[in-house]
C-alpha positions in Angstrom: 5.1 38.6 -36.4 8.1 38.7 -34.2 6.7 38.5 -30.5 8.6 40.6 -28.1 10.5 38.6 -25.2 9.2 39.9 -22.3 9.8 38.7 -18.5 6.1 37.6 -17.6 5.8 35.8 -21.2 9.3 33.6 -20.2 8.0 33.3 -16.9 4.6 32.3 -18.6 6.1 29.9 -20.6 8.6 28.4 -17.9 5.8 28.4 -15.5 3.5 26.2 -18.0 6.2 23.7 -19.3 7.1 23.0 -15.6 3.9 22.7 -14.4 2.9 19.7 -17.0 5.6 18.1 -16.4 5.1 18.4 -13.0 1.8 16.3 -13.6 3.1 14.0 -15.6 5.6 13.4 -12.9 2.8 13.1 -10.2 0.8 10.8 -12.6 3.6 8.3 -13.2 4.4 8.1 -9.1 0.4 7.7 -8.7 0.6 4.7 -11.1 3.9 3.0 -10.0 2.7 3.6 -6.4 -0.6 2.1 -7.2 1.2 -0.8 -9.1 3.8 -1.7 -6.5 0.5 -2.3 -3.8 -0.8 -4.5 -6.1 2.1 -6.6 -6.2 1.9 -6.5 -1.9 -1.0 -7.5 -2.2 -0.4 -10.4 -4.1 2.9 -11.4 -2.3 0.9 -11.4 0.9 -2.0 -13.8 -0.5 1.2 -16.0 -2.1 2.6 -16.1 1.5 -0.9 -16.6 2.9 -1.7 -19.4 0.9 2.2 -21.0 1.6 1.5 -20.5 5.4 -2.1 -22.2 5.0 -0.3 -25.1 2.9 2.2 -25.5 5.6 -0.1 -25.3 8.6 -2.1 -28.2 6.8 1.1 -30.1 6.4 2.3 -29.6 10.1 -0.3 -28.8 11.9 1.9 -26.1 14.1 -0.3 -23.3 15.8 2.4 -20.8 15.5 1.7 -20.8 11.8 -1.7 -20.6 12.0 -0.5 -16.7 13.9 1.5 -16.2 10.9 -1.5 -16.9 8.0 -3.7 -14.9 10.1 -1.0 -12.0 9.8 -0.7 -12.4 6.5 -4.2 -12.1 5.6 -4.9 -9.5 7.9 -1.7 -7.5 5.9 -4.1 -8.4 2.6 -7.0 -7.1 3.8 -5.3 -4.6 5.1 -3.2 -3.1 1.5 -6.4 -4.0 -0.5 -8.5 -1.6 2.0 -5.9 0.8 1.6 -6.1 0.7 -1.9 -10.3 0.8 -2.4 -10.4 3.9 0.2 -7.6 5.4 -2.0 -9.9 4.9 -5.1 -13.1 5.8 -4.4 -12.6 8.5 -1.4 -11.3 12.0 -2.5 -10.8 12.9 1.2 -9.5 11.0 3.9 -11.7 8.5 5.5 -12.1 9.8 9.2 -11.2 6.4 10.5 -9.0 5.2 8.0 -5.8 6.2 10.3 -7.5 4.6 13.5 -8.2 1.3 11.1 -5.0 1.3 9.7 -3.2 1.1 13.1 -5.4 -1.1 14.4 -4.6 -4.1 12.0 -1.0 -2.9 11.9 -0.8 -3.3 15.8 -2.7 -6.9 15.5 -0.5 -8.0 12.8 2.5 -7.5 14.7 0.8 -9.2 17.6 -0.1 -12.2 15.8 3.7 -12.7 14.8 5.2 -11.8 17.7 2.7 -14.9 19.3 4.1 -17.0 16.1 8.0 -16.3 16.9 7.5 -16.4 21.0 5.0 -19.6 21.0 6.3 -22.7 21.8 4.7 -25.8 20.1 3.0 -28.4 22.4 
């Protein structure tokens, strides 16, 4: 049977077809977004553990600032991630928590660039 082409069935049609690939789109960006945290994350432990190596080697304060920093920045995209995973809403103090470490982690390498060693 030859269907009549009507302008609610091609905007039917239009509206569906768009709208799946509209979540497919989301779905990808969800998964690349969630991907390219992981690989912060993991950068920041790598620097973390080179800033702990070097600190042992040298035994300069500033760098202790800077491995602090950078496992405060861990903590921090790993936390971002778990509330992302297993909270539908937004945590209440997930914005207050998240400048809070921001603001200490600049602190802690503004104290590593400004320090002097003695």
């Amino acid at each position: 049977m030859l269907e009549i082409l009507t302008l609610s069935t091609l905007v039917s049609v239009f509206f569906y077809s768009n709208f799946n690939t509209i979540l497919l789109q989301l779905e990808f960006i969800g998964i690349v977004e969630n991907f390219e945290s992981l690989l912060i994350g993991i950068f920041s432990i790598i620097l973390l553990l080179l800033s702990i190596s070097t600190y042992k080697k040298t035994g300069l304060k500033n760098i202790l600032f800077a491995a602090i920093a950078f496992a405060l920045f861990t903590f921090q995209v790993f936390l971002e991630l778990v509330i992302e995973r297993y909270y539908s809403v937004t945590y209440p103090m997930q914005d207050f928590l998240h400048t809070s470490i921001t603001l200490a982690i600049l602190s802690l390498f503004f104290l590593s660039v400004i320090r002097t060693a003695r």
